[in-house]
C-alpha positions in Angstrom: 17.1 29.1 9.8 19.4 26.5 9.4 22.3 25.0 12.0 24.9 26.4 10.5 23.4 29.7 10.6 22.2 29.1 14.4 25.6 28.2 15.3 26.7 31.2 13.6 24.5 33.4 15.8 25.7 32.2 18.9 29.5 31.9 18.1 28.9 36.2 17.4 26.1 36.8 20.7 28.8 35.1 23.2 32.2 35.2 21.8 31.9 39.1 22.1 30.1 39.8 25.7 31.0 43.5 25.3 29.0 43.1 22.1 25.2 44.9 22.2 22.4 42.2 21.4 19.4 43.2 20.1 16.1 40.7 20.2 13.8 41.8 17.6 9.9 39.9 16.8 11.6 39.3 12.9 8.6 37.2 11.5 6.8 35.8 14.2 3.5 37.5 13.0 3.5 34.8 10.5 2.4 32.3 12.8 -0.4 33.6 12.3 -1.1 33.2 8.9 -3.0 30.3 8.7 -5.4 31.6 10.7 -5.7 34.7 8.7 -5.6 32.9 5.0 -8.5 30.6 6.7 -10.7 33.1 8.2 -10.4 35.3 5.1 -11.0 32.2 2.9 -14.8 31.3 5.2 -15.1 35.0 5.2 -15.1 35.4 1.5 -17.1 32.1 0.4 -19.8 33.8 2.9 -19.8 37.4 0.3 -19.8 34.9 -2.8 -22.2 32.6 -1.5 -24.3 34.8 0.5 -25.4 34.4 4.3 -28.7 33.6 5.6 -28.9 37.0 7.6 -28.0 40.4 6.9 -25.9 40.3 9.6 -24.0 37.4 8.0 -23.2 39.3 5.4 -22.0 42.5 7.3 -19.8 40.1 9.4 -18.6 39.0 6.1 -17.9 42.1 4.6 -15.8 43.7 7.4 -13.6 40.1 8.1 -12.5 41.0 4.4 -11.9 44.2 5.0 -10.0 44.3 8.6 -8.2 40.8 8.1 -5.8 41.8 5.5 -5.3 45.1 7.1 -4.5 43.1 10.1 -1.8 41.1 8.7 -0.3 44.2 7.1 -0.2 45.7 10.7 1.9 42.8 12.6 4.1 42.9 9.3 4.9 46.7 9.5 5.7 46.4 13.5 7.9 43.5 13.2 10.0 45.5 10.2 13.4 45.5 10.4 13.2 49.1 12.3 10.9 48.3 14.5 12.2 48.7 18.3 13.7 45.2 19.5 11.4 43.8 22.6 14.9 42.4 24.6 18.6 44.3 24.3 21.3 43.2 26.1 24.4 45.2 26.8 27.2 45.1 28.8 25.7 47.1 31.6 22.9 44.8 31.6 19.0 44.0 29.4 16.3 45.6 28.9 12.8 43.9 28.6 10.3 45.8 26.5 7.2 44.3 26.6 4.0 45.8 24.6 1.9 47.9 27.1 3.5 47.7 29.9 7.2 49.9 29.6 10.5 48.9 30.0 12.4 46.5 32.7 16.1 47.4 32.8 17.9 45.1 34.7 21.7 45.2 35.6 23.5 42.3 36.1 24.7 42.6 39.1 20.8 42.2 40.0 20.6 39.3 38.5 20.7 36.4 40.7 20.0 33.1 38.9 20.1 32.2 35.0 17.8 29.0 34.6 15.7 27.0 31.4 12.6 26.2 32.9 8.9 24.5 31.1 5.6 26.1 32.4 2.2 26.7 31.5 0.8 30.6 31.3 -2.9 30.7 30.7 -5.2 32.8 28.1 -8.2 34.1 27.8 -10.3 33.0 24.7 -14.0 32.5 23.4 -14.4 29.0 25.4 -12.5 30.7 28.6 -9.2 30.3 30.0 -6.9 27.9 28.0 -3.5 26.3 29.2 -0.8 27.2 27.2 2.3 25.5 27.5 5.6 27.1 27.0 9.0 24.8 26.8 12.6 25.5 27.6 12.3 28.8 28.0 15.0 31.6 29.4 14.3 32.6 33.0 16.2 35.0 35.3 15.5 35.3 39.1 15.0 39.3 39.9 16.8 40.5 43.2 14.5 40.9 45.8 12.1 44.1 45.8 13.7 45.1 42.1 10.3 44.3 40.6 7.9 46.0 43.3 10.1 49.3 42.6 10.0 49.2 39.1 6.3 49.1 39.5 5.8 51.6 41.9 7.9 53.9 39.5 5.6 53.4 36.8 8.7 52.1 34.4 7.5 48.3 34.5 3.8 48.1 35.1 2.6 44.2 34.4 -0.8 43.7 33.8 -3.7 42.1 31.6 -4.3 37.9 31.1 -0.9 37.5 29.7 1.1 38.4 33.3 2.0 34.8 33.7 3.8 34.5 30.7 6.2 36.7 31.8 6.1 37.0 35.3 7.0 33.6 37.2 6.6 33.9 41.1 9.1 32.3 43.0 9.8 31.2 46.7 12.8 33.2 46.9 12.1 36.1 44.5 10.6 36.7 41.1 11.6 35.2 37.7 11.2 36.5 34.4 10.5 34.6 31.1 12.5 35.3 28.3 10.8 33.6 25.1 12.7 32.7 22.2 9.5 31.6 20.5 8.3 35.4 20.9 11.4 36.3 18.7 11.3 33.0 16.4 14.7 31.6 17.9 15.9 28.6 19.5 16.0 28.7 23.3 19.7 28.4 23.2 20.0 31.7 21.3 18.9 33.6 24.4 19.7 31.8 26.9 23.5 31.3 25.8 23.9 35.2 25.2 22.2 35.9 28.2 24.4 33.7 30.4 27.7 34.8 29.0 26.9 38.5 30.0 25.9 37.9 33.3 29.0 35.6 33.9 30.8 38.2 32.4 29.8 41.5 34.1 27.7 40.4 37.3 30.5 40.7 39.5 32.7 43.7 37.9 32.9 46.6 39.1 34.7 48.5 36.7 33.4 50.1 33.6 32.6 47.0 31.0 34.3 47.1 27.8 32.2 47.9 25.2 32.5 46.7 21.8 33.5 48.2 18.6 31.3 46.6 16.5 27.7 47.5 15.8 24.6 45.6 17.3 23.9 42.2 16.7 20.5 42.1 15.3 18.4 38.6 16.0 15.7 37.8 15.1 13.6 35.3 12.9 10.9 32.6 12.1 10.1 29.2 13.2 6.7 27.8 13.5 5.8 26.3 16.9 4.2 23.8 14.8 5.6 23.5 11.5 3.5 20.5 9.9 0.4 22.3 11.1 1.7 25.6 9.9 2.4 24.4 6.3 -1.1 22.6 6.1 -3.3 25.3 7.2 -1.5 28.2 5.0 -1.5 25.3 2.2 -5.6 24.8 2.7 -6.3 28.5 3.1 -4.1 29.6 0.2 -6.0 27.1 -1.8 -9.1 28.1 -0.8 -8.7 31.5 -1.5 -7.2 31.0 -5.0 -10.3 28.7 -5.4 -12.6 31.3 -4.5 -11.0 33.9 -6.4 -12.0 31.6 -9.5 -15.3 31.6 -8.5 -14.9 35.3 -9.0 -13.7 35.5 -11.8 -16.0 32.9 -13.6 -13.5 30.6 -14.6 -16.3 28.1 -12.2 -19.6 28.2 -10.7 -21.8 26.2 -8.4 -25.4 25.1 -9.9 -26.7 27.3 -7.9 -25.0 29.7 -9.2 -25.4 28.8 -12.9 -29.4 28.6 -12.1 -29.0 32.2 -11.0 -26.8 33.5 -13.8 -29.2 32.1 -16.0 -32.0 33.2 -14.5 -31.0 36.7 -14.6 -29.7 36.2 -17.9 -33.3 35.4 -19.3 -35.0 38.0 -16.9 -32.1 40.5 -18.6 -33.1 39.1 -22.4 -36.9 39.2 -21.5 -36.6 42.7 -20.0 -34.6 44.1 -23.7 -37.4 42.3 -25.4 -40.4 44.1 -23.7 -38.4 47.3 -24.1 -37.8 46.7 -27.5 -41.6 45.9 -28.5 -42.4 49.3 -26.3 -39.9 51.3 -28.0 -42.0 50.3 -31.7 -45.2 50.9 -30.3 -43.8 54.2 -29.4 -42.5 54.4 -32.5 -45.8 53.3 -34.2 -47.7 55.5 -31.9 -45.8 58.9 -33.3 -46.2 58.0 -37.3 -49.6 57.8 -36.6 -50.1 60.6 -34.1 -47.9 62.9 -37.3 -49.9 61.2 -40.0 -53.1 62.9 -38.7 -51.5 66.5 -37.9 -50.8 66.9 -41.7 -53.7 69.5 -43.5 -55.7 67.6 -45.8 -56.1 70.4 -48.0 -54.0 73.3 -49.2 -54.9 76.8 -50.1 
């Protein structure tokens, strides 16, 4: 996404604060693509190559399998239709956040709009892991307006992940709003955001809504883009390299050892059936040579 069209974005999400918003994942699965074209690329040099274990081989075989369908997954819920995970409207926004329902928050309950750095923590295979998250969108919750949205079952926070969203404060709770989460710049929510609670926080008369139709946001933007770009590079690569491998247009010595091995097993094998099939052959001309009579009547 380019400035011009950033720029763009904001002029239309905060010029028009009557003006629904919608906050929708857009590509952000492909973060994870590296990753994927990696893990598919070990996963299929291990069915080529072969494994040391029949486990190896089963791991092997069900990476290729699930990874692509994996990939096809995040890309079909981060369509275009897919529901958008923050709306804002006049009235006020609405959080939707996977697995755990829907915070709808006015604006009026809103009492602080802040940028704030912190570090949320996850779970993975060498244990819990730091992970940092920078300017992102926070809002400070009204006192109690979280406890009742959990005791009515609507918002329902839960699982390693709380921290990312949920930010405990002295004075009440904040909530994270991530533009990474929706491949934006932090200044695409938070500029939006601010302009509506500014706008409507205080009012108490019906807001004005908009004419025009949502404003659908929503892109892609590696957190690390040099790292991005090299890993899908190598794993692309590797994959089309493997692929060849496949296809014969290459082969290891190993390999060739083995293709010609069972080309000579294949050509030995033809040969014995060949000299079997004669002897056969031989066998019946004699066996009929001594069923004709040797005299007639």
């Amino acid at each position: 996404m380019t400035a011009t069209e950033i720029q763009a974005n904001l002029q239309e999400a905060t010029g028009d604060p009557g003006r629904v918003v919608e906050y929708r994942t857009g590509g952000t699965v492909f973060n994870a693509l590296p990753v994927y074209l990696i893990l598919f690329a070990v996963a299929l040099a291990m069915v080529i190559f072969g494994t040391r274990s029949s486990d190896g081989t089963l791991a092997a075989w069900i990476l290729v399998a699930i990874l692509p369908l994996g990939l096809a997954l995040g890309v079909w819920r981060s369509r275009i239709h897919a529901g958008p995970v923050l709306t804002l409207t006049p009235e006020g926004l609405d959080l939707r956040t996977g697995g755990w329902g829907i915070l709808s928050v006015p604006w009026a309950e809103i009492r602080a709009v802040d940028t704030r750095s912190f570090e949320g923590f996850a779970l993975r295979y060498r244990g819990r892991q730091a992970i940092a998250f920078k300017d992102v969108t926070m809002i400070e919750l009204a006192p109690g307006l979280l406890e009742d949205e959990r005791e009515a079952g609507r918002f329902v926070p839960r699982g390693p992940s709380v921290d990312w969203v949920v930010r405990p404060g002295p004075d009440g709770d904040w909530i994270a709003l991530h533009h990474e989460f929706v491949g934006l710049t932090a200044a695409e929510i938070r500029a939006p955001v601010e302009a509506r609670w500014q706008a409507f926080r205080a009012s108490t008369a019906d807001p004005d809504v908009s004419p025009h139709p949502p404003l659908r946001l929503g892109g892609f933007r590696p957190r690390h883009p040099t790292l991005f770009k090299l890993g899908t590079a190598t794993g692309a690569i590797a994959i089309l390299i493997l692929l060849a491998n496949l296809a014969g247009i290459w082969e290891t010595r190993s390999q060739s050892s083995a293709r010609l091995s069972a080309e000579r097993w294949a050509a030995e094998a033809e040969a014995s059936r060949a000299d079997a099939e004669q002897r056969r052959a031989r066998q019946e001309a004699f066996d009929r040579l001594f069923d004709q009579p040797f005299f007639r009547n």
